[in-house]
BATORNU-674014 format. One line per field, with one value per residue: x, y, z of N, C-alpha, C, O in turn; residue number from 1; chain. Coordinates in Angstrom, 2 decimals. Atoms other than C-alpha are relative to their C-alpha. Last residue first. Example, Ala and Ser with C-alpha at 12.3 -4.5 7.8 and 13.67 -1.06 7.14 Angstrom:
<pts>
n_east <- c(-0.82, 0.89)
n_north <- c(-1.19, -1.19)
n_up <- c(-0.06, 0.00)
ca_east <- c(13.67, 12.30)
ca_north <- c(-1.06, -4.50)
ca_up <- c(7.14, 7.80)
c_east <- c(-0.77, 0.90)
c_north <- c(1.09, 1.20)
c_up <- c(0.73, 0.00)
o_east <- c(-0.26, 1.94)
o_north <- c(2.20, 1.18)
o_up <- c(0.90, 0.66)
zado <- c(2, 1)
romi <- c(A, A)
</pts>
This chain:
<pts>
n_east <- c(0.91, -0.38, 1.02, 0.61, 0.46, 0.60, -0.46, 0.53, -0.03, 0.98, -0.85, 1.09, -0.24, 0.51, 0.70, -0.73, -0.23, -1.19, 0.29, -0.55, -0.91, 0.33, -0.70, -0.17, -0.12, -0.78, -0.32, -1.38, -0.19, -1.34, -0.37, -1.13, -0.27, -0.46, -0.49, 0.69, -0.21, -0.97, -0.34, 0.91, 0.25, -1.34, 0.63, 1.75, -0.31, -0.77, 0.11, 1.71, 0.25, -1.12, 1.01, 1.12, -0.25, -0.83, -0.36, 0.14, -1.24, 0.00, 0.60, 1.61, 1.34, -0.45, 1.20, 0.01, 1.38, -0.11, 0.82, 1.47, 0.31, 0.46, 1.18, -0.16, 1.17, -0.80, -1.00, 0.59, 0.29, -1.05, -0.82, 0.67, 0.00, 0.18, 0.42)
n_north <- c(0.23, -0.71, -1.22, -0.32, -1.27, 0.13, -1.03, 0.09, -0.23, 0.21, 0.53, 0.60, 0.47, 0.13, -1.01, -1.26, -1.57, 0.30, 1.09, -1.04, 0.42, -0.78, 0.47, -0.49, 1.49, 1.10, 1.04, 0.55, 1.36, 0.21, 0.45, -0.24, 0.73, 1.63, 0.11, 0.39, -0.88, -0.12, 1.25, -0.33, -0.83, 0.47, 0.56, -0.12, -1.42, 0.03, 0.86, -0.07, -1.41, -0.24, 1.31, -0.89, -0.74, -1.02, 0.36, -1.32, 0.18, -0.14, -1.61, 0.07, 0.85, 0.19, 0.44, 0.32, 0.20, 0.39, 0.87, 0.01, 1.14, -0.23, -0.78, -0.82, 0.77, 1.57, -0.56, -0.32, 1.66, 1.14, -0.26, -0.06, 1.32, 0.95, 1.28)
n_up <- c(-1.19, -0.94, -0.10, -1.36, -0.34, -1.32, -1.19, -1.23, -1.26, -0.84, -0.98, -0.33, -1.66, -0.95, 0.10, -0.87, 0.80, 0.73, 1.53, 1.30, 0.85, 1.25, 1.24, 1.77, 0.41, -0.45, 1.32, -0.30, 0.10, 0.10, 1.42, 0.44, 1.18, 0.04, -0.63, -0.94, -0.77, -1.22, -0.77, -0.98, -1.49, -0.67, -1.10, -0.07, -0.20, -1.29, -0.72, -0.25, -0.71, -1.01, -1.20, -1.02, -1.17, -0.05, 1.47, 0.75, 0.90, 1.79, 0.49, 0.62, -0.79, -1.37, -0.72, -1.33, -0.88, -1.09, -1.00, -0.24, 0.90, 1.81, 0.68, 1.36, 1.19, -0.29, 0.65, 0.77, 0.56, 0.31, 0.85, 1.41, 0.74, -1.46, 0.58)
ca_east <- c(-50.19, -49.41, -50.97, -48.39, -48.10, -46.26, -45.21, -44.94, -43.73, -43.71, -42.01, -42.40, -39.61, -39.13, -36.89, -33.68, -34.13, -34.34, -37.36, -36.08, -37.56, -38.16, -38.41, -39.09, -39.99, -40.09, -40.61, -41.77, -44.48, -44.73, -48.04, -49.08, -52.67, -53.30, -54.92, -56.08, -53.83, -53.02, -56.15, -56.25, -53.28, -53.21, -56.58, -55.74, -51.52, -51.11, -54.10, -54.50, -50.72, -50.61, -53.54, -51.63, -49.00, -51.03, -53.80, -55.19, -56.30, -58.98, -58.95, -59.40, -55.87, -52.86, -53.33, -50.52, -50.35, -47.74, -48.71, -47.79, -44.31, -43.00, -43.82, -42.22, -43.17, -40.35, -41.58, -45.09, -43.34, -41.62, -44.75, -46.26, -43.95, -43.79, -41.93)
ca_north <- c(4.45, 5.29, 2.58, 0.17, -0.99, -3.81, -3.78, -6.03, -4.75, -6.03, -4.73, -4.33, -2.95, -2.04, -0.83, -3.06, -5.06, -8.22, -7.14, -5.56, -7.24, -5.49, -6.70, -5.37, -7.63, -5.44, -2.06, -0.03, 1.88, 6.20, 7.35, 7.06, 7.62, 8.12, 11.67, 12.11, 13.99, 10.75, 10.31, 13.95, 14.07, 10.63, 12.13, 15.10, 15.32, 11.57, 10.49, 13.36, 13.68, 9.87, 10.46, 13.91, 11.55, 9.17, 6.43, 6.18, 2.67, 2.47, 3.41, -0.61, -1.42, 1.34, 1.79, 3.79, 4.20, 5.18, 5.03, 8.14, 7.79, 11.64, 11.99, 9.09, 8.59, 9.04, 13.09, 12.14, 10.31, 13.83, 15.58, 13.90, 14.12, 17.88, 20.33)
ca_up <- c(27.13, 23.17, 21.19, 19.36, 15.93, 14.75, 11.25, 8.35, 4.75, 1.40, -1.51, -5.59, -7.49, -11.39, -14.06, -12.46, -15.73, -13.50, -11.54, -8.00, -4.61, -1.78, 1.63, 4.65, 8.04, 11.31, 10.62, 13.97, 13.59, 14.71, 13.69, 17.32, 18.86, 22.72, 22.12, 18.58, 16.25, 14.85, 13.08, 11.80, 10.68, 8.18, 7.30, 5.53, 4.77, 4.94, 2.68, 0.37, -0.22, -1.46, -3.36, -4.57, -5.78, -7.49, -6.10, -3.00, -2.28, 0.34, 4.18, 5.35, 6.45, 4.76, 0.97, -1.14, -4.62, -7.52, -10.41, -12.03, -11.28, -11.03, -7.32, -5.89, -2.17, 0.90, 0.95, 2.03, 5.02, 5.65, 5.60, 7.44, 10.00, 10.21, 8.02)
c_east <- c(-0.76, -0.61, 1.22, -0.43, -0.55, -0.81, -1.17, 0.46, -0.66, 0.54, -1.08, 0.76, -1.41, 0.18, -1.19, -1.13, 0.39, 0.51, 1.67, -0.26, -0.40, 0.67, -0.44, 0.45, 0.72, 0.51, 0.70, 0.16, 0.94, -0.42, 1.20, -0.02, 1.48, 0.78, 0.22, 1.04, -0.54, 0.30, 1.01, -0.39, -0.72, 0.30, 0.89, 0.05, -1.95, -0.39, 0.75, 0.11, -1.38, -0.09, 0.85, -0.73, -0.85, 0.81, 0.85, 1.50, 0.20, 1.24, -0.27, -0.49, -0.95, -1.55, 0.45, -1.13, 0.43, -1.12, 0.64, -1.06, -1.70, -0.72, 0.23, -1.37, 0.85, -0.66, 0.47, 1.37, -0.45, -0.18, 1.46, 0.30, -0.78, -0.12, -0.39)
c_north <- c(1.43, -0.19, 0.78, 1.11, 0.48, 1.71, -0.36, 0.85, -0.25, 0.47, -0.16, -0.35, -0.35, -0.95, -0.11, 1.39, 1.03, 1.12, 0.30, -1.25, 0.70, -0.86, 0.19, -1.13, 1.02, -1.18, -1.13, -0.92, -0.40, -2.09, -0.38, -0.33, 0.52, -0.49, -1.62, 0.06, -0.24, 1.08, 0.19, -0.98, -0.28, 1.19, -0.68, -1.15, 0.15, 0.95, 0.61, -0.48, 0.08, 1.20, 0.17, -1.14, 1.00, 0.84, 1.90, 0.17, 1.45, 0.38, -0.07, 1.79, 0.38, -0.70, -0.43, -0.64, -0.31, 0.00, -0.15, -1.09, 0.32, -1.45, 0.04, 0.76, 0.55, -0.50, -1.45, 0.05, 0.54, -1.27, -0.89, -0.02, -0.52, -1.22, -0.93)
c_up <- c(0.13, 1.24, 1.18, 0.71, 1.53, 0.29, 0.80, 1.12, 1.24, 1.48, 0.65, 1.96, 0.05, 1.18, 0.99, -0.15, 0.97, -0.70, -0.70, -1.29, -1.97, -0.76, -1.15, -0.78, -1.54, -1.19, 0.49, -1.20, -0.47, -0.08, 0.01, -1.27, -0.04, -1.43, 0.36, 1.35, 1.63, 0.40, 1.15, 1.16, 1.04, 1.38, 1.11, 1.11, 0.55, 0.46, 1.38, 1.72, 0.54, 1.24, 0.79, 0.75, 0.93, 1.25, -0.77, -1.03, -0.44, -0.59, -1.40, -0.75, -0.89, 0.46, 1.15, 0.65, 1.28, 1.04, 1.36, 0.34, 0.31, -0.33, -1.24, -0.69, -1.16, -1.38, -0.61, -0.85, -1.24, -0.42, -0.69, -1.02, -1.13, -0.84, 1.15)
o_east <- c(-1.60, -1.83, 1.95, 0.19, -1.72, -0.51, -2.27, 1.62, -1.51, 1.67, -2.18, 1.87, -2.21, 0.92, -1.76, -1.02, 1.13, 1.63, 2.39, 0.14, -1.39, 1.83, -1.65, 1.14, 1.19, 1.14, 1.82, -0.72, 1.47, -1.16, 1.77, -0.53, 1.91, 1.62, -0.72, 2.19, -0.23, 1.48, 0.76, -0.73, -0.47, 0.57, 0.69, 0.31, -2.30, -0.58, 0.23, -0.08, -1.53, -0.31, 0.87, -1.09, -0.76, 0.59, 0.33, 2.67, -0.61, 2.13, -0.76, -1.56, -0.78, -2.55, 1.46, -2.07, 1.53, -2.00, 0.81, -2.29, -2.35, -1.08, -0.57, -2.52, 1.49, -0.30, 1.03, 1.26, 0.06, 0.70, 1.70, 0.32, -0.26, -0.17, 0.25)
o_north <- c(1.61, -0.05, 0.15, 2.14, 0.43, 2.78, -0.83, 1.13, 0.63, 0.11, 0.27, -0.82, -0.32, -1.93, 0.98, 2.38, 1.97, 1.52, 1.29, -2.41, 1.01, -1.23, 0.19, -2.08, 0.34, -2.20, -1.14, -1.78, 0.12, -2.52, -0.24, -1.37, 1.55, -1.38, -2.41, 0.43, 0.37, 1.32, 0.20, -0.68, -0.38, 0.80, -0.86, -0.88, 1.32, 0.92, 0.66, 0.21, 0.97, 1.03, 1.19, -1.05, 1.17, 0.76, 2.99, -0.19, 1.93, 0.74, 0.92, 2.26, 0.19, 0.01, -1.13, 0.08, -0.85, 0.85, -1.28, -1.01, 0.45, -1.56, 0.70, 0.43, 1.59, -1.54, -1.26, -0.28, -0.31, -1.86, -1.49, -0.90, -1.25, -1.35, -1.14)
o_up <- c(1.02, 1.23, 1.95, 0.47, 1.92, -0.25, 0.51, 1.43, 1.38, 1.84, 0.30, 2.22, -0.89, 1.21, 1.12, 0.57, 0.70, -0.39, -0.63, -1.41, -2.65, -0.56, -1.38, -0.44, -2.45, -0.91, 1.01, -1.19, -1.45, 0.80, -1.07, -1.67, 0.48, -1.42, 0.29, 1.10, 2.65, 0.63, 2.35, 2.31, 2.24, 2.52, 2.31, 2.29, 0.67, 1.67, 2.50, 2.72, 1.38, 2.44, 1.48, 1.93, 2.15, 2.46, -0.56, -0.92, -1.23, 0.18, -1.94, -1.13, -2.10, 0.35, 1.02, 0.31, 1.40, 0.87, 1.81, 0.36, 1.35, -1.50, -1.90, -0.99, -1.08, -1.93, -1.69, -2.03, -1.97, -1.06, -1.73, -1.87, -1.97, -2.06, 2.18)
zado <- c(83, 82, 81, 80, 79, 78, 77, 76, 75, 74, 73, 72, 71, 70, 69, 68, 67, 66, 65, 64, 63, 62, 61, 60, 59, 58, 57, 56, 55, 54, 53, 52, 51, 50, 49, 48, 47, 46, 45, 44, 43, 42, 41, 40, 39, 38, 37, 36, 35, 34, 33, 32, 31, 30, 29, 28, 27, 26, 25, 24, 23, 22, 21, 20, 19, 18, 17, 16, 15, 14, 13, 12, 11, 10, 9, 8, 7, 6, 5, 4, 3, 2, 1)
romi <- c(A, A, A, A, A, A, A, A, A, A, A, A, A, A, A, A, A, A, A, A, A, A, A, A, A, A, A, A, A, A, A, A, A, A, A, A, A, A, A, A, A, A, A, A, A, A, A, A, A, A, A, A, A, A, A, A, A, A, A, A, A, A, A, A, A, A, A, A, A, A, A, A, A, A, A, A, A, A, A, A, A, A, A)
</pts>
């Protein structure tokens, strides 16, 4: 299993909305979007030399609707280039 993988693992695969969009790649949409993204281009990006898919979480926060049946979160991260 490589990292990819493992971030791919972090997604829910039974909610059928779930989505992911990272900067300007577009909104990919289900679990295979999800899988599309990390497992396809999410490689191929950070196979480059210099690139890191490793970013540091600096702000989370999630907040839970009253019922407890849904979430919603925001995250800021830093991102820095491999020298």
């Amino acid at each position: 299993m490589n990292i990819f993988d493992k971030i791919v693992d972090q997604f829910a695969k039974k909610d059928p909305n779930v989505k992911v969009e990272i900067a300007d790649s577009g909104v990919y949409e289900g679990f295979e979007g999800v899988k599309r993204l990390f497992l396809t281009m999410g490689a191929r990006l950070f196979a480059r030399k210099g690139a890191s898919p490793l970013m540091m979480i600096m702000t989370p926060v999630i907040e839970l609707s009253r019922d407890g049946k849904t979430a919603r979160g925001n995250v800021a991260f830093l991102r820095l280039p491999l020298p």
